[in-house]
N, C-alpha and C positions, 0 to 999 in steps of 0.2 A: 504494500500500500504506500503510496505518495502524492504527495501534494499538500497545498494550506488551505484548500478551500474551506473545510470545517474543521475544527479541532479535533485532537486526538480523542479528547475528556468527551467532548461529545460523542462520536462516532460509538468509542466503548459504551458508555452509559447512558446520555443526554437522549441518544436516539428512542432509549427502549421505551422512555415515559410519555413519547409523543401518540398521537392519539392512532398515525397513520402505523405506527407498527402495533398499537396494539389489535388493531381491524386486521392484519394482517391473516386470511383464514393461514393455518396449518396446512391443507388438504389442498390449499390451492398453490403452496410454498411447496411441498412436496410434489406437486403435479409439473410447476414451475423447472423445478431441480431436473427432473426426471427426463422432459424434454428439451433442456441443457445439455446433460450427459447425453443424449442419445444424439443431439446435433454432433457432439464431439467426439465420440464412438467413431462415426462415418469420417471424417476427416484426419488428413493423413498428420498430424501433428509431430511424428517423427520426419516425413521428406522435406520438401522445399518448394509448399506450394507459390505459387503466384498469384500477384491481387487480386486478378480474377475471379481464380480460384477458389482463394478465400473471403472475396466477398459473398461471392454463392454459394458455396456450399457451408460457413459458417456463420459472417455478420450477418449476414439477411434474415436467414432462418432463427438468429439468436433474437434480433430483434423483434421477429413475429411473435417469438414465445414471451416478448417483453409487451407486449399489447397492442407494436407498432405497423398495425396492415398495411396503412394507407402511405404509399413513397412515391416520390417523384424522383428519377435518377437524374445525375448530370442535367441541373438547371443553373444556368450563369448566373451572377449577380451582376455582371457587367452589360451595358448597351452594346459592348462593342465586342464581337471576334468572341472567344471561346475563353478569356479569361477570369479567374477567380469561382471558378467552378467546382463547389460541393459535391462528393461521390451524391448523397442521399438528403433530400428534402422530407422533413414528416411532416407527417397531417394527423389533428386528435379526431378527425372521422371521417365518413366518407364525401360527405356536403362539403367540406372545406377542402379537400382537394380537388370536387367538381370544379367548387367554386376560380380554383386555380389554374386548370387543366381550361375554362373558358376566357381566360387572359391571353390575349396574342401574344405578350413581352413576357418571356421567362421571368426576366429582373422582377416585374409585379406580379409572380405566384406566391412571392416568398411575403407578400401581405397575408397569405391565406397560411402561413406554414407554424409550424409549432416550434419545431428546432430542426438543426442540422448534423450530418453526419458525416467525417472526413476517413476513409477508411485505406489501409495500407495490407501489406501481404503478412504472410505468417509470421508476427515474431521482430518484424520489422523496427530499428530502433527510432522512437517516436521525438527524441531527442537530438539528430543526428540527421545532417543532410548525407545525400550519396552522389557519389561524382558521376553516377550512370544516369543519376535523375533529370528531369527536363530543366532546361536552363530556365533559374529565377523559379523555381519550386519549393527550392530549401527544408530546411526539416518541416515535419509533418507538424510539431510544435506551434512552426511559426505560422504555416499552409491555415489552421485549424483557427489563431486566431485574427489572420487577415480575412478570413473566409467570412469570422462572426463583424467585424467591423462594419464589413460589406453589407453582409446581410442586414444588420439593425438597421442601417440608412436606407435601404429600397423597400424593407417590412413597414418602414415607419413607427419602429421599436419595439415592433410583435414578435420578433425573433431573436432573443438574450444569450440561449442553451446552444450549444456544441458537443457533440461527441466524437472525440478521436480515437481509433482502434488498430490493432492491427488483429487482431481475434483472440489475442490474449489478453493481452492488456485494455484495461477499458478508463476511460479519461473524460470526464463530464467537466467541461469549462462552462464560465459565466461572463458575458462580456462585462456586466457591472460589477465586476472585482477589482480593486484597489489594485491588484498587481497582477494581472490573468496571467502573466508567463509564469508565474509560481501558484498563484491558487486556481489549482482543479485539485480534483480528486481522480485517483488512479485507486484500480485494484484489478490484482489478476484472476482473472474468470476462470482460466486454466486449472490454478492449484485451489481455486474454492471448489472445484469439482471435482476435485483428488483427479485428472487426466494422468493416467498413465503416460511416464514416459517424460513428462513436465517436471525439469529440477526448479524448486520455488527457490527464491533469493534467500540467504542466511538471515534470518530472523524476521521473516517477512508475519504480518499480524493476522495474512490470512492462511495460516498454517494451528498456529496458536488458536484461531479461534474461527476455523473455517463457516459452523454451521452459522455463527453470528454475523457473518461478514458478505455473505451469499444474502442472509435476509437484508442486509443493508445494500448489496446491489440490485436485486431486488424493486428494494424498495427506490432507491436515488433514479433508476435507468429504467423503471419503467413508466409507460404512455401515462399515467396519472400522476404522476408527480411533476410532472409539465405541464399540468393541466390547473386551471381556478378549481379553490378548495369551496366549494356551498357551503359548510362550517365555519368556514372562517371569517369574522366579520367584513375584512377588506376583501376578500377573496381572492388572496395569496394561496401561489402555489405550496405544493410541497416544499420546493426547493428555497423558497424565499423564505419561507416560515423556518425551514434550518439553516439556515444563512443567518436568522435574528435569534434562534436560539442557541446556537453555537458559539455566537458572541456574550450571551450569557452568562453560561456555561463557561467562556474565559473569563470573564471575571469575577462570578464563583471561586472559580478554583486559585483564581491570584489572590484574591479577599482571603483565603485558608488558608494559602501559603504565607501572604505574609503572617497570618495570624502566627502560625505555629511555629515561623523565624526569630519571631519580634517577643514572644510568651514565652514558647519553650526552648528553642534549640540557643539561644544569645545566653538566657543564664544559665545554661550548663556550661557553654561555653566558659563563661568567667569563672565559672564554680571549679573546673578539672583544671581551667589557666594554675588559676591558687595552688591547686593542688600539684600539680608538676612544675612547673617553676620553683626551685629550690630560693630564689632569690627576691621572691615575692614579698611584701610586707603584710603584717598579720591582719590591716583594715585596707582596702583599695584606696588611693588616690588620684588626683586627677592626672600630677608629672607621671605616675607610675603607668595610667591606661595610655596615654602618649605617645610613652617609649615603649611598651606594647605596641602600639599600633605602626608605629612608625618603624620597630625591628632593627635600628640600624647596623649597618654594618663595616665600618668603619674600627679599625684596630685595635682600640683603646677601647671598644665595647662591643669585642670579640665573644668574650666569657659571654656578657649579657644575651649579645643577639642572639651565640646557638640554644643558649634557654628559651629564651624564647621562640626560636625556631621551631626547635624540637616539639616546647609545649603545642604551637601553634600547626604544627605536621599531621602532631598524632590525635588530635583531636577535628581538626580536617575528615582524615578518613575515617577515623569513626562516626563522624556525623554525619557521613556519606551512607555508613554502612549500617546503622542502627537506624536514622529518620527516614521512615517508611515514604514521606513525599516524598523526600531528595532522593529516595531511591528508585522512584520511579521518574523522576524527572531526568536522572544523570540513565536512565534505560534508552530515552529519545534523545540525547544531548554527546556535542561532542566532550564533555567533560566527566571523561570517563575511567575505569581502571588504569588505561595510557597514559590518560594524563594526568593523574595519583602521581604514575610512577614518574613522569618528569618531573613534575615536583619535587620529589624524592630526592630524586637525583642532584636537583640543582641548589637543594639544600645542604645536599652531601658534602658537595661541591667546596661549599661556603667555610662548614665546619664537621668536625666527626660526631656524628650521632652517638649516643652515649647507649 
């Protein structure tokens, strides 16, 4: 799984209290799944299909089993020549891509359209131009959000959603994101389906927690969550409605973070300081938090700093290793066992650990 478009805190938890997974039938999650795997069964996941290939025989039929009948292939967003052209236009029914299919100018079906669809061959890196590719094509990344730019302006802002694929990887972008080349959501459909033969990336969240993470593709990639929610007062999509709770949900969890930095973990901190620092005074002062803080490291307050150091090393990693937050924060984070051990090291460096 990758991307920023919703939080991690969400994804894991925030999703399951929303109202659209708890309607979620069972029966129809399992029916779901079942004609997933059997798309993927027939498809050769081990050779080296071609986009063709793989748009027919796996994105098309994925997307049927996702609620999406109604498509219009290769419509330009441009007036001119064959440029800026989307593999797959959707439609949330059959009326609204009549309605589209009776426009002479392709550019104005995409008034009529729900989202769009940029698809690529098996496997293909989404990240990543190819020098075999059509001049001024560039990665499928950048393809996916010139394509949504286009489109919002000729929909007249009825067209927001993008999905970029290659049949494994699936990529749900939002043109109104703060920073679209970083927030989408990516997750691989492959290893949510246990496919034979699919090695998943090291520590990937949908290995961990595959059945959980199928219901959230699911739920993100299918024809109703594109669609106005009749519940919802504004009637906001799916997608919009987790887009405001997600942000939520980050502040939640930073509101409890600092809580438990600021309460708990600061006055242990000071408590085990006293405690290993042999050179500590028996009441704190303010020279003495200071020269704590500041560590120096200068000759004359050699002895001092590696006390300090040391105290301030080994209560580092154990605050890493005991606070349950920090321990899951430093699981997403590059400040991790590695970089413990830099630390370490360049403490070493400084003075002899005693």
């Amino acid at each position: 799984m990758r991307g920023k478009l919703l939080t991690q805190d969400y994804l894991d938890e925030g999703i399951i209290e929303t109202a659209a997974w708890t309607a979620l039938d069972p029966a129809q999650v399992s029916q779901t799944e079942a004609r997933l795997a059997e798309i993927f069964e027939a498809f050769p996941v081990s050779g080296t299909p071609n986009e063709a290939v793989t748009e027919k025989d796996l994105i098309w039929p994925v997307l049927e089993a996702l609620g999406w009948e109604q498509q219009l292939p290769q419509q330009t967003t441009s007036g001119r020549g064959r440029l800026d052209v989307p593999d797959v236009l959707l439609f949330a029914d059959e009326d609204a891509k009549k309605a589209a299919q009776a426009e002479p100018q392709e550019q104005d079906r995409f008034r009529h359209g729900t989202a769009l669809v940029e698809s690529k061959r098996w496997e293909r890196k989404l990240d990543r131009a190819e020098s075999r590719a059509t001049l001024g094509e560039g990665a499928p990344s950048t393809q996916i959000l010139r394509y949504l730019s286009r489109a919002e302006v000729v929909s007249e802002g009825r067209i927001r959603w993008g999905i970029l694929t290659n049949g494994r990887h699936w990529r749900l972008y939002y043109h109104g994101a703060r920073s679209r080349a970083e927030e989408f959501l990516e997750l691989d459909l492959a290893v949510l389906l246990g496919v034979s033969g699919v090695q998943p990336e090291l520590g990937a969240a949908e290995v961990e927690k595959r059945e959980h993470f199928l219901r959230v593709f699911i739920l993100l990639f299918r024809r109703q969550a594109f669609l106005p929610d009749p519940e919802h007062p504004q009637g906001w999509t799916f997608h919009l409605q987790a887009l405001d709770e997600s942000r939520q949900w980050e502040e939640r969890v930073s509101t409890d973070l600092g809580a438990v930095v600021f309460k708990q973990v600061f006055p242990k901190l000071l408590a085990a300081l006293i405690e290993h620092d042999p050179d500590s005074p028996d009441s704190l002062t303010v020279p003495y938090l200071g020269e704590v803080r500041r560590a120096p490291s200068g000759s004359d307050n050699a002895s001092a700093s590696c006390s300090h150091r040391r105290a301030r090393l080994s209560l580092a990693l154990r605050t890493f290793s005991r606070v349950s937050v920090f321990a899951r924060w430093r699981a997403r984070s590059a400040w991790s066992r590695s970089s413990a051990a830099r630390l370490a090291r360049a403490s070493a460096s400084s003075c002899t650990l005693a």
